[in-house]
Backbone as JSON Lines, residues from 0, in Angstrom:
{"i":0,"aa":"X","n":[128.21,-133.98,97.9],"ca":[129.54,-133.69,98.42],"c":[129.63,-132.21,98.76]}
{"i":1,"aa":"X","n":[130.16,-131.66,100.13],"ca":[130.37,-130.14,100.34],"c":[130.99,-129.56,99.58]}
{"i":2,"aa":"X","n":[131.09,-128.21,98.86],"ca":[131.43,-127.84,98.35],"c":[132.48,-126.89,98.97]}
{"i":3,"aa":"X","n":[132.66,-126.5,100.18],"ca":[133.44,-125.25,100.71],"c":[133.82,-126.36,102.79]}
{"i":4,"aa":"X","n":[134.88,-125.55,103.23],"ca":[135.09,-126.41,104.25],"c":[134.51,-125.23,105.29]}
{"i":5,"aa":"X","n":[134.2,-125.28,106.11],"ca":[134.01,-124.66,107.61],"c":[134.91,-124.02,108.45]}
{"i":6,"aa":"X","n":[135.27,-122.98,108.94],"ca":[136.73,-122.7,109.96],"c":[136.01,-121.4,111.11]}
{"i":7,"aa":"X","n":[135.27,-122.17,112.06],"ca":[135.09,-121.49,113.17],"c":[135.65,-121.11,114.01]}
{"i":8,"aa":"X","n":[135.69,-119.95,114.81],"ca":[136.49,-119.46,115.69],"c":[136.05,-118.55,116.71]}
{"i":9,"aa":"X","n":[135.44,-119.36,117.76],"ca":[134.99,-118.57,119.02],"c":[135.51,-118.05,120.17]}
{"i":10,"aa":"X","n":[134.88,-116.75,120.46],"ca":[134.93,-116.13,121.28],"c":[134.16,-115.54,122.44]}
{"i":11,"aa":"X","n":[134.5,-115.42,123.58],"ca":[133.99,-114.69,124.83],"c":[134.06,-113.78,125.37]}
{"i":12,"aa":"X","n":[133.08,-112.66,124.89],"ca":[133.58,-111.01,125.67],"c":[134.52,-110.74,125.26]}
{"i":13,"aa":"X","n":[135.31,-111.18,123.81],"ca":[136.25,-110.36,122.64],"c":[135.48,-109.51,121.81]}
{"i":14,"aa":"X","n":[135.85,-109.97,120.71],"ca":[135.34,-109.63,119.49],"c":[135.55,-110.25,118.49]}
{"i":15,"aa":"X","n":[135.01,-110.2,117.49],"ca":[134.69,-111.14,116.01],"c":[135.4,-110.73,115.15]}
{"i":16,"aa":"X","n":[136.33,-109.64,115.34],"ca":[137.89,-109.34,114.11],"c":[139.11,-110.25,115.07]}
{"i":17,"aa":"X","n":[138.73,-110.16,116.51],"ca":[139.82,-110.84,117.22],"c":[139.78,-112.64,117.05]}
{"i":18,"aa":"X","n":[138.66,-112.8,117.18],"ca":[138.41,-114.4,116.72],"c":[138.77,-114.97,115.45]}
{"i":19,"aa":"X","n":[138.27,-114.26,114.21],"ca":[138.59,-114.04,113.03],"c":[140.72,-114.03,112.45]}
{"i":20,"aa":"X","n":[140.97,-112.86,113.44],"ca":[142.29,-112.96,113.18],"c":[143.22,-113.86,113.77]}
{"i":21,"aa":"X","n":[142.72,-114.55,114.81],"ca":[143.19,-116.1,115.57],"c":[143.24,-116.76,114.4]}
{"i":22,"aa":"X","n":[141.96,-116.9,113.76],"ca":[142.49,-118.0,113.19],"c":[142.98,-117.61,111.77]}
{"i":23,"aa":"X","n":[143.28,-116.83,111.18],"ca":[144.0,-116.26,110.51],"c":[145.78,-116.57,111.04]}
{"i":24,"aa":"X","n":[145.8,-115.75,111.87],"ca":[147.31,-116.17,112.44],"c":[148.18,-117.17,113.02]}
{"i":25,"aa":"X","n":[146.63,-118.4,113.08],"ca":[147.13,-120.18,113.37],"c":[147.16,-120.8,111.9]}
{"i":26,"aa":"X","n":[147.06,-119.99,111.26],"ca":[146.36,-120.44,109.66],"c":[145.8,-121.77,109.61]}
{"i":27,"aa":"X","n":[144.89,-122.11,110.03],"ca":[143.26,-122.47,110.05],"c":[143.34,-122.97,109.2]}
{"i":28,"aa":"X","n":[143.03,-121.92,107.81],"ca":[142.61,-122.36,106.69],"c":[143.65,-123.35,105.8]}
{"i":29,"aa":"X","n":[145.23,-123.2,105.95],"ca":[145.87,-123.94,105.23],"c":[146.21,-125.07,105.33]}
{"i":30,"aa":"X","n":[144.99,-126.19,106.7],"ca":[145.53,-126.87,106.91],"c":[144.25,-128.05,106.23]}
{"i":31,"aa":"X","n":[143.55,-127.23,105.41],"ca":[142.71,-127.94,104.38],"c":[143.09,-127.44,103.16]}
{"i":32,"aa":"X","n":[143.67,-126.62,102.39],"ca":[144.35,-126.23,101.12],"c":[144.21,-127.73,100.48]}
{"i":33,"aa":"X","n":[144.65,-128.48,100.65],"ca":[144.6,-129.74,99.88],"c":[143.31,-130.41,99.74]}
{"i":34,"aa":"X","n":[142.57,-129.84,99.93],"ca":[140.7,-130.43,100.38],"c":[140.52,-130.48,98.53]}
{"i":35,"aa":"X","n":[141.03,-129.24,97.82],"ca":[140.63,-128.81,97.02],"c":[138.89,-127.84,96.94]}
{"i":36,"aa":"X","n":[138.69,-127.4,97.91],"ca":[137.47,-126.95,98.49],"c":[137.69,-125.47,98.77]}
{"i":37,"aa":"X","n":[136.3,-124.76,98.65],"ca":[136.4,-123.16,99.26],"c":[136.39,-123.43,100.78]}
{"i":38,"aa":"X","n":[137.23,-122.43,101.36],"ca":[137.05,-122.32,102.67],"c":[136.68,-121.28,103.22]}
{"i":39,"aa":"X","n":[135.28,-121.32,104.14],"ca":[134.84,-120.56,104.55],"c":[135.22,-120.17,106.32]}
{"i":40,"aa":"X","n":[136.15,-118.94,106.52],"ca":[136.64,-118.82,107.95],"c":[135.5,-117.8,108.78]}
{"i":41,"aa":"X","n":[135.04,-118.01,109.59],"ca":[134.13,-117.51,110.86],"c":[134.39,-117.09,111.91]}
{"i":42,"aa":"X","n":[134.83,-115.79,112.23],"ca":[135.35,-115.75,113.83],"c":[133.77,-114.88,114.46]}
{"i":43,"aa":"X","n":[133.51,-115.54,115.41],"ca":[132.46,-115.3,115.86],"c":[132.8,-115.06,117.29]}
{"i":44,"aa":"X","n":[131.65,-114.36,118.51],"ca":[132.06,-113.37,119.82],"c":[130.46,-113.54,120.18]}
{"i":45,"aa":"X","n":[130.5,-114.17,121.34],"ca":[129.69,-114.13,121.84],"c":[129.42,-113.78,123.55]}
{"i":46,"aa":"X","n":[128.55,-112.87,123.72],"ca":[128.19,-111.9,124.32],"c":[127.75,-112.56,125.93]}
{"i":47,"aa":"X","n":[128.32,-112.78,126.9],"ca":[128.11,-113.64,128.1],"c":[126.88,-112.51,128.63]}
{"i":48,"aa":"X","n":[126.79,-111.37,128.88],"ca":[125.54,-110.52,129.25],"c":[123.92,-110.59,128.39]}
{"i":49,"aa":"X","n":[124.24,-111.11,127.08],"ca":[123.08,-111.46,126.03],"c":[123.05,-112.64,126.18]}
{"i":50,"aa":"X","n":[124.03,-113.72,126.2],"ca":[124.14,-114.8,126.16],"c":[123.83,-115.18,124.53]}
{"i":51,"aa":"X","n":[124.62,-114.52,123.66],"ca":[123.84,-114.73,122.77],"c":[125.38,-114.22,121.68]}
{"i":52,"aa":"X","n":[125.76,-114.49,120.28],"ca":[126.08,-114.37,119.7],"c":[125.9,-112.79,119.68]}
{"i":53,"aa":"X","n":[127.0,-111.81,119.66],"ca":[127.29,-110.62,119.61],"c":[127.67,-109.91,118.46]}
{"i":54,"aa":"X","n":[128.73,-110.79,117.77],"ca":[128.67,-110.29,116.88],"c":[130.05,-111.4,116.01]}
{"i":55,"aa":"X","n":[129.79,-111.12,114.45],"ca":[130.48,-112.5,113.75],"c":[131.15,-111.2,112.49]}
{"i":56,"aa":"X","n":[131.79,-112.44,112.02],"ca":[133.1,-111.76,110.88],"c":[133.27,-113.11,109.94]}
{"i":57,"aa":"X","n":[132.95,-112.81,109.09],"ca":[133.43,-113.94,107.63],"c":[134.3,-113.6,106.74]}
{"i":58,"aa":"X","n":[134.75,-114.61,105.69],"ca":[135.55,-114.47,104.46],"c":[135.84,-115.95,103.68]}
{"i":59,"aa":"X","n":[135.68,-115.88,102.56],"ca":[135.26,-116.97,101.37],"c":[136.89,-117.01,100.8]}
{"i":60,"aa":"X","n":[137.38,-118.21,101.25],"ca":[138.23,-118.18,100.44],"c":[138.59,-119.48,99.31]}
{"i":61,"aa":"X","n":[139.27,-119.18,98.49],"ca":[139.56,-120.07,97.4],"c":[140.45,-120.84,98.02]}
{"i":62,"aa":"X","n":[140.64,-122.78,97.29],"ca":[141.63,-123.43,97.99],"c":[142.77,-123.0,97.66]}
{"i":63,"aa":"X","n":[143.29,-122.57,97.33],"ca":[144.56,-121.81,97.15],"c":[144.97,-120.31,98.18]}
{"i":64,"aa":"X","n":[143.89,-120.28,98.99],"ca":[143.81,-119.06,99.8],"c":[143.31,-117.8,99.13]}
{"i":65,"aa":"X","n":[142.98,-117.55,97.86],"ca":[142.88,-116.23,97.62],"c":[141.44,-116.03,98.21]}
{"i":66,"aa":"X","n":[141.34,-114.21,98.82],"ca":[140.01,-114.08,99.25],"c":[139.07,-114.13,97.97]}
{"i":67,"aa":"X","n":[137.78,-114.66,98.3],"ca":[136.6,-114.43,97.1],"c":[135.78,-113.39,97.59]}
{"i":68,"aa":"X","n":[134.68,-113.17,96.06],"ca":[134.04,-112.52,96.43],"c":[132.54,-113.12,96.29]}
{"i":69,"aa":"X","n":[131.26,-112.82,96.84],"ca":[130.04,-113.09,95.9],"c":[129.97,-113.12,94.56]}
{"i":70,"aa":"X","n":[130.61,-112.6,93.34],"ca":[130.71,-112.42,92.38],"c":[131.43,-113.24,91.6]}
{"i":71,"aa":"X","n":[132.26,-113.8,92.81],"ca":[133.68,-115.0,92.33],"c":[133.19,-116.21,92.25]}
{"i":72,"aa":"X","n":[131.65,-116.54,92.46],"ca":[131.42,-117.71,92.71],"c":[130.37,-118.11,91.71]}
């Protein structure tokens, strides 16, 4: 059984705090709160001149929303 849920959030010729804070500000994450699961949010930016993933942004959070840390787990 997974232990943590997934919350991707892509982007094109942005950036990976801007992808990241999308889904932060659709709140993403609270619409698994009841999973009882960590949720892991991803805003990721990818680079149409590299064609290639540019650059990414994470954060671990508890089902209750609080941020974690490596240490929290």
């Amino acid at each position: 059984m997974p232990t943590a849920t997934c919350i991707f959030e892509f982007k094109l010729d942005q950036s990976a705090p801007i992808a990241f804070d999308q889904a932060e500000l659709k709140q993403y994450k609270e619409r698994f709160a009841d999973a009882n699961k960590n949720i892991l949010v991803i805003g990721l930016n990818f680079s149409s001149t590299s064609r290639n993933i540019s650059e990414w942004k994470s954060q671990l959070f508890s089902p209750d929303g609080k941020k974690l840390n490596a240490e929290d787990l």
